[in-house]
Backbone bond lengths (Angstrom), bond angles and torsions (degrees), N, CA, C in turn:
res aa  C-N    CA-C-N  psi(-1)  N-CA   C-N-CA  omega(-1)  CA-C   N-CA-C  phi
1 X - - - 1.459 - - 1.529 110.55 -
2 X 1.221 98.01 -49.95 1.626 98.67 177.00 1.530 133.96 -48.24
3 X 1.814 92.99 -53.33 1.599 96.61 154.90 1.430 131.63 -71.07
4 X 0.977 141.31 -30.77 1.243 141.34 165.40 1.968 123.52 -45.03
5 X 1.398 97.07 -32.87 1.231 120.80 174.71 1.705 112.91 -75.81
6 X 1.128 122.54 -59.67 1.566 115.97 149.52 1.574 129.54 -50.66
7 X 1.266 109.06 -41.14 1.618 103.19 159.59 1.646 121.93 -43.08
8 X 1.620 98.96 -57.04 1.325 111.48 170.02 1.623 137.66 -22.52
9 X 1.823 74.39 -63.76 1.698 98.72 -168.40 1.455 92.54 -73.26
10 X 1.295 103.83 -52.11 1.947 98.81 -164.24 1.435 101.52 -53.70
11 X 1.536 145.32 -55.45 1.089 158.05 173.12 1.779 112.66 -33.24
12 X 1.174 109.12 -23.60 1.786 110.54 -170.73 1.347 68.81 -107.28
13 X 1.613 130.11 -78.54 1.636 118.75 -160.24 1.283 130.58 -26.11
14 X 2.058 109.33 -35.24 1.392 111.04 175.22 1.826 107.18 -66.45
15 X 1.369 101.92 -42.41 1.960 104.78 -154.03 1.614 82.28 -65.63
16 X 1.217 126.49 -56.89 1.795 98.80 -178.35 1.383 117.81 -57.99
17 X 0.884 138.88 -42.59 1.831 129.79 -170.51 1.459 91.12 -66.47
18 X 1.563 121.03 -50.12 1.365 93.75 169.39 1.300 153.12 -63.83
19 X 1.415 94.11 -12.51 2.004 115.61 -175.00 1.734 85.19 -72.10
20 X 1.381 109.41 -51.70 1.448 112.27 -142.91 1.811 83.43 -80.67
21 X 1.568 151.29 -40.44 1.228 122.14 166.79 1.597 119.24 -47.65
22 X 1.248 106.00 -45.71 1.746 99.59 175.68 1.541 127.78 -60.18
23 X 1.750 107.36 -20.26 1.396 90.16 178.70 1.910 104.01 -97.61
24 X 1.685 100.97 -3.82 1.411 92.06 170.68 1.927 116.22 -72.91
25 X 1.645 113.39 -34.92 1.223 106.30 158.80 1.067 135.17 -36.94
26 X 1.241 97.45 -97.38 1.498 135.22 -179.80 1.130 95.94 -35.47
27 X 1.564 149.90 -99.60 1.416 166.41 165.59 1.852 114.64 -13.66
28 X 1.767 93.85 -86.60 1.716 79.26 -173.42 1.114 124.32 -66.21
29 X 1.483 124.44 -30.48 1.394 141.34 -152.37 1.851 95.92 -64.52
30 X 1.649 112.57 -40.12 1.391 126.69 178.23 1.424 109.65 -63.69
31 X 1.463 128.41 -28.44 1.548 130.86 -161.68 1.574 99.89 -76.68
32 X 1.238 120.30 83.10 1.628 117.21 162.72 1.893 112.13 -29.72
33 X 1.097 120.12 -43.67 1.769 113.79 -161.31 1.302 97.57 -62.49
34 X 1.230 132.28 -25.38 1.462 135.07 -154.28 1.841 98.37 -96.95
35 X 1.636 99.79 132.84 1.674 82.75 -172.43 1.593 114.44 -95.11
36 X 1.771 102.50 2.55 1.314 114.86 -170.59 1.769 97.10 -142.03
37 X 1.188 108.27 167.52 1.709 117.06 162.71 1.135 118.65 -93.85
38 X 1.108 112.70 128.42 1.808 109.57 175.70 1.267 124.87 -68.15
39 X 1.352 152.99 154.99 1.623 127.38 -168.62 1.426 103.86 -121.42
40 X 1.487 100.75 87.16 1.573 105.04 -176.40 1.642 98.80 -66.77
41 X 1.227 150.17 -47.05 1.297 158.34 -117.60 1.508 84.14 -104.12
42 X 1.477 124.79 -47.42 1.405 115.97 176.76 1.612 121.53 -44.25
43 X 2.186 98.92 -62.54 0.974 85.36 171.42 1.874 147.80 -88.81
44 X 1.507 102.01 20.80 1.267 112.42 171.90 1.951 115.41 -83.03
45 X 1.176 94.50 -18.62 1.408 120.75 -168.80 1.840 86.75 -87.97
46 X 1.616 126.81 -68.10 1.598 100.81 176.29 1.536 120.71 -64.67
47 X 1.408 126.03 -2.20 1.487 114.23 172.53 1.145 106.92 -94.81
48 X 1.362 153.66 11.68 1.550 162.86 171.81 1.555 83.98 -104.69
49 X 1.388 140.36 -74.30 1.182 140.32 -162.11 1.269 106.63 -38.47
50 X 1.222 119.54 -76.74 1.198 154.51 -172.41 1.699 101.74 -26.88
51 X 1.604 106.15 -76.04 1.239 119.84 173.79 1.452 131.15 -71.50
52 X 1.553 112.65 -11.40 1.630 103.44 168.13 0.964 110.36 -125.99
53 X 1.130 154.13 10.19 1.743 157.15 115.37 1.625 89.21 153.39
54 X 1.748 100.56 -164.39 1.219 115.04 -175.80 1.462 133.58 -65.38
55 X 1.429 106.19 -34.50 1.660 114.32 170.81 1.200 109.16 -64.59
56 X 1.516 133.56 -64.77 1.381 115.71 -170.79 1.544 115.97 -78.62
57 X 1.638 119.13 -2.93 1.479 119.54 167.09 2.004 109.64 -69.48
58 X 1.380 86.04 -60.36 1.972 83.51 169.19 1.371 114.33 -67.28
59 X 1.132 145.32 -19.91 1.773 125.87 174.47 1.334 93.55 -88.71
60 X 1.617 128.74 -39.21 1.687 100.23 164.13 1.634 140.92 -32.18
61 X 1.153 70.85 -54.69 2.157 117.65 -179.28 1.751 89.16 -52.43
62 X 1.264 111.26 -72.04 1.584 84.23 -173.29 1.162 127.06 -87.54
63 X 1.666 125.13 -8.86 1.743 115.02 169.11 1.115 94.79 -65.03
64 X 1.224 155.55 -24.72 1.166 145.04 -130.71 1.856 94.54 -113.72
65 X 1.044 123.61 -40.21 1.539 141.41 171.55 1.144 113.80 -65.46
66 X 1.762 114.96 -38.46 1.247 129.92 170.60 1.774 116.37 -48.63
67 X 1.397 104.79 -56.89 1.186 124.32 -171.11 1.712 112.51 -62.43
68 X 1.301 91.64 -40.78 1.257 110.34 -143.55 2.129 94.66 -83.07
69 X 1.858 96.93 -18.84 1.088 108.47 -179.47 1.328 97.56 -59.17
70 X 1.718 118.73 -60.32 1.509 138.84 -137.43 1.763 92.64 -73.08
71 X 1.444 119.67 -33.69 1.771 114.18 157.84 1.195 134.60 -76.85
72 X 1.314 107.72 1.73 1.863 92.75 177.51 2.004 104.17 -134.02
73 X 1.044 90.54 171.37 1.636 120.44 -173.13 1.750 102.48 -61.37
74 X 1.398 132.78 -14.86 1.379 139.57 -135.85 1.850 84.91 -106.61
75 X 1.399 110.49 146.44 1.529 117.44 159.68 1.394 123.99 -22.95
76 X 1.175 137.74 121.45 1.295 146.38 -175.44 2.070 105.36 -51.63
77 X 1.108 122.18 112.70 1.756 101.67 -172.79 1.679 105.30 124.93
78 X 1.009 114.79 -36.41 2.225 124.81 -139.88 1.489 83.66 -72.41
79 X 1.334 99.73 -50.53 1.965 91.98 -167.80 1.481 120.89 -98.66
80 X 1.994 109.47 -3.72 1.423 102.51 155.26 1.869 109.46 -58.40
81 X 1.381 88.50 -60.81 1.625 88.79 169.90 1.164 137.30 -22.31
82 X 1.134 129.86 -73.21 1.363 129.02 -178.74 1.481 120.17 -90.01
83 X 1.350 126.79 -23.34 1.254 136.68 142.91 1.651 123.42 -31.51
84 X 1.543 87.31 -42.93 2.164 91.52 178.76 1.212 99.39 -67.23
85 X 1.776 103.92 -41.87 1.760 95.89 -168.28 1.080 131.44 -65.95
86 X 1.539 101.19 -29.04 1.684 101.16 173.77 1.460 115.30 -92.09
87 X 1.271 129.51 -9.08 1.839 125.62 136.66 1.268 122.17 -26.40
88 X 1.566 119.11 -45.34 1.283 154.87 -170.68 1.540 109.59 -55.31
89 X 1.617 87.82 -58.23 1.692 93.00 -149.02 1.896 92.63 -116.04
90 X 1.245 124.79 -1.84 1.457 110.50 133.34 1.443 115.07 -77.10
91 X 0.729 137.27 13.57 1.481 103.84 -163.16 1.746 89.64 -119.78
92 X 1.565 125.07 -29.29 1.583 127.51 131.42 1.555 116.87 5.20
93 X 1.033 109.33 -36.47 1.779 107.19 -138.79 2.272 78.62 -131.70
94 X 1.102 117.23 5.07 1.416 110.98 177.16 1.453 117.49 -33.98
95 X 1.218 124.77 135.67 1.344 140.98 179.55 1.737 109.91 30.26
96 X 0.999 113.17 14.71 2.240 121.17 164.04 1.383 107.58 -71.94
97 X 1.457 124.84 -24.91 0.969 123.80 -165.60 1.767 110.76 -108.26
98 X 1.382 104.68 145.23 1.846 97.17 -168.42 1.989 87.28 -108.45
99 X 1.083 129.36 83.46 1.056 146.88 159.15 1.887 127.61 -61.55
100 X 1.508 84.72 23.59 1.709 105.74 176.38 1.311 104.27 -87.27
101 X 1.244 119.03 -33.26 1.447 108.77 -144.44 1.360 96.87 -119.50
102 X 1.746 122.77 171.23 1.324 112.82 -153.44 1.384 117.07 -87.33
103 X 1.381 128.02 -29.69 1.349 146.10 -159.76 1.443 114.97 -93.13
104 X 1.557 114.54 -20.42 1.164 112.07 141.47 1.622 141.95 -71.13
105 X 1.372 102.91 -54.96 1.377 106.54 167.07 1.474 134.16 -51.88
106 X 1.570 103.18 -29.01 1.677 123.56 142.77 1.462 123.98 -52.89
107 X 0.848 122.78 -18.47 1.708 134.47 162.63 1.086 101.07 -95.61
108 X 1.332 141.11 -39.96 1.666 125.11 -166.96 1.499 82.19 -81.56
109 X 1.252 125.43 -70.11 1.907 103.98 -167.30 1.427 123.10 -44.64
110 X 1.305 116.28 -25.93 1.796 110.28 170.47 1.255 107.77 -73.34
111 X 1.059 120.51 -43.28 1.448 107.80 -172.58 1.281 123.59 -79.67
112 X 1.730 113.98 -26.69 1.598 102.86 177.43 2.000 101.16 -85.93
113 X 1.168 108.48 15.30 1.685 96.21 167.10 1.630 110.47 -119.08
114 X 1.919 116.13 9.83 1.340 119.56 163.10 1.775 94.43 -94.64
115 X 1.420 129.88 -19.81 1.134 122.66 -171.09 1.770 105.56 -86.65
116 X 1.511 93.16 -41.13 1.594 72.45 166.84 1.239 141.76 -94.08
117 X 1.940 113.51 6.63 1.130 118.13 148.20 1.547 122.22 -64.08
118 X 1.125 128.83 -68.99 1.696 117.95 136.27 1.391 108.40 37.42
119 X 1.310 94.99 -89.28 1.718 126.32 -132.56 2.000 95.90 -71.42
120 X 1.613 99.29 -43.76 1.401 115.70 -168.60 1.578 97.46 -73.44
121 X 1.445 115.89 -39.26 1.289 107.20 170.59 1.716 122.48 -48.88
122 X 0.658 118.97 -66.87 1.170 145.99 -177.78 1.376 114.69 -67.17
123 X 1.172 121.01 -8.60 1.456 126.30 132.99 1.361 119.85 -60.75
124 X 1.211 90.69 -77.51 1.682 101.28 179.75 1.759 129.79 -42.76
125 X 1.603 91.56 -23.41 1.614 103.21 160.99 1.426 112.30 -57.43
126 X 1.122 131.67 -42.43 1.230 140.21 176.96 1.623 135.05 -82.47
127 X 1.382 98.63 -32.06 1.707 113.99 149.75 1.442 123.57 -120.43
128 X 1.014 102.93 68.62 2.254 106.12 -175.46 1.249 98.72 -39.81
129 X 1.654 128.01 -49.32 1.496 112.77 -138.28 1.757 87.25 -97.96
130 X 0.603 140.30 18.84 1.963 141.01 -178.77 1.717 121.88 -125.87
131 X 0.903 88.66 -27.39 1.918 105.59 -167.80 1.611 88.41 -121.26
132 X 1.476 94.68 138.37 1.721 105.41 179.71 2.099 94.66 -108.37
133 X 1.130 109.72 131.49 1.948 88.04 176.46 1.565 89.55 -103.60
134 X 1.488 113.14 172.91 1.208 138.58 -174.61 1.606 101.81 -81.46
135 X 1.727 114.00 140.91 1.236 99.17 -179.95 1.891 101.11 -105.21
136 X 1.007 115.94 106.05 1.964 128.20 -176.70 1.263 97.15 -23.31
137 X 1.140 122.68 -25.93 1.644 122.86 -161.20 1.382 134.37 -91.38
138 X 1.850 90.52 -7.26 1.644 104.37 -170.49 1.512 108.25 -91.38
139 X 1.270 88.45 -171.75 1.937 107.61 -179.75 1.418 103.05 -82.21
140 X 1.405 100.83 -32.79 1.754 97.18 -165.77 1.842 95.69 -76.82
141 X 0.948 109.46 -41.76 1.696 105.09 -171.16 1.686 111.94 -65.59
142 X 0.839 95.92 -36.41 1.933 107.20 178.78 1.360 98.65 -68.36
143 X 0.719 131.96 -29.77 2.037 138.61 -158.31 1.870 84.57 -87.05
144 X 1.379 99.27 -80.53 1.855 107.58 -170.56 1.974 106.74 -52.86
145 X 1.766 110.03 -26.26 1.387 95.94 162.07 1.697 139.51 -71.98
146 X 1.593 81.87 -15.77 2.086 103.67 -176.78 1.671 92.41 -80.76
147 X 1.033 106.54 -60.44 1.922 123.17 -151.74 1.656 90.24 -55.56
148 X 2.029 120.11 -51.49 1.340 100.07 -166.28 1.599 121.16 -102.44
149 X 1.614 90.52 25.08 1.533 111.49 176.66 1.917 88.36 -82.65
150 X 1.596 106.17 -67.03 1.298 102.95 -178.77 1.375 117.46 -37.95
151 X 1.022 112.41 -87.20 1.444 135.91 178.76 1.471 105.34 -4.09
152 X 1.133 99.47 -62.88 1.585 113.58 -168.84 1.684 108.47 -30.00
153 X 1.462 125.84 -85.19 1.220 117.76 -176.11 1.845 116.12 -58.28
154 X 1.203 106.28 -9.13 1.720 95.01 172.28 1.650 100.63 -86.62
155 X 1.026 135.67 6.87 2.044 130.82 -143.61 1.883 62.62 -134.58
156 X 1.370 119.81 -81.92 1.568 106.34 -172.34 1.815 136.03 -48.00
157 X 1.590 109.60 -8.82 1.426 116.04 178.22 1.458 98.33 -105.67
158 X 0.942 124.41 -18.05 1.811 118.65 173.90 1.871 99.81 -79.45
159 X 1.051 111.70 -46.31 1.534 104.61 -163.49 1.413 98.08 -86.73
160 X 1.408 113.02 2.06 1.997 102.36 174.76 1.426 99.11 -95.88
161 X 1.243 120.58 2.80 1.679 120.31 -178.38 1.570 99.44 -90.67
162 X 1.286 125.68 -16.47 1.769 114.68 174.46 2.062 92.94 -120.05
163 X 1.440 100.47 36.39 1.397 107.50 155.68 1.326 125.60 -12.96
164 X 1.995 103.17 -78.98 1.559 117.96 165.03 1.322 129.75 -40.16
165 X 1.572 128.58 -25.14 1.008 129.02 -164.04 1.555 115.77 -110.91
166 X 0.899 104.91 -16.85 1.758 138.67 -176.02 1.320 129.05 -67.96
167 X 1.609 78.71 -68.05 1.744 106.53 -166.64 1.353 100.68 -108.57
168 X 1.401 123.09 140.44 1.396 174.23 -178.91 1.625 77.64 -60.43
169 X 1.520 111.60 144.24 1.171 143.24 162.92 2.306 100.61 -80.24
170 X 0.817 106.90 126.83 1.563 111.73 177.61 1.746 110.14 -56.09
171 X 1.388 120.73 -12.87 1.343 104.97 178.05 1.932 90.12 -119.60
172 X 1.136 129.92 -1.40 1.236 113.66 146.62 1.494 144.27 -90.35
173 X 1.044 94.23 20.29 1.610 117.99 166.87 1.710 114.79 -48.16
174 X 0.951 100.27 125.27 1.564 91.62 173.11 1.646 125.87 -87.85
């Protein structure tokens, strides 16, 4: 029973990070007004993290990087990479956090999109000529830091409505 129930959850956890990379493709990436994409897939990826610990936050983290590799222009790997890590390091912080309410979850979206500016940096320290990093200073980065600051508690009250299906029972935690 126990396993079947993590199969479960992890199994719905992937088809949303994946719904939500396809409508970040397909959808925003097309919206000219927008001078950046918002990273819904990130933050659907820290509210799965978040709530079912670290194993099913990092195997999210990288199908989800995986995929997300096979759509974009970026090094084959860049966003399994840092995607696992931040699977990783929400999933750290499993159920500590009361992610109901708005002003938190508004802090978890700034910070997991300063962590994964971070993260890309600091890649790119290590491969300049392959990895592009974000420059903190632009329009486009301030825009994707507002949008997935917002975002965040509207992306976290939609996915607490398939709660049951989602989220990990507290003693099946891994």
């Amino acid at each position: 029973m126990k396993t079947s129930g993590i199969i479960t959850s992890f199994c719905i956890g992937v088809v949303v990070v994946l719904f939500a990379a396809l409508i970040e493709v397909s959808i925003f990436s097309n919206m000219h007004v927008l001078p950046t994409v918002p990273d819904i897939c990130l933050i659907c990826l820290l509210y799965i993290s978040l709530q079912n610990g670290k194993f099913v936050g990092e195997t999210t983290g990288f199908l989800s990087g995986l995929f997300l590799d096979f759509l974009s222009a970026g090094p084959f790997g860049l966003n399994c990479l840092y995607r696992t890590l931040f699977g990783y390091l929400g999933g750290l912080f499993c159920k500590s956090l009361n992610t109901d309410g708005i002003l938190i979850s508004a802090l978890l979206g700034f910070c997991a999109t300063l962590v994964k500016v971070l993260s890309l940096w600091l890649i790119s320290f290590f491969f300049p000529t392959s990895v592009t990093a974000y420059n903190p200073f632009s329009w486009e980065f301030l825009f994707e830091l507002g949008m997935n600051t917002v975002l965040t508690p509207i992306i976290f009250r939609i996915l607490g409505l398939f709660r049951n299906h989602l989220v990990l029972k507290p003693e099946m935690v891994p």
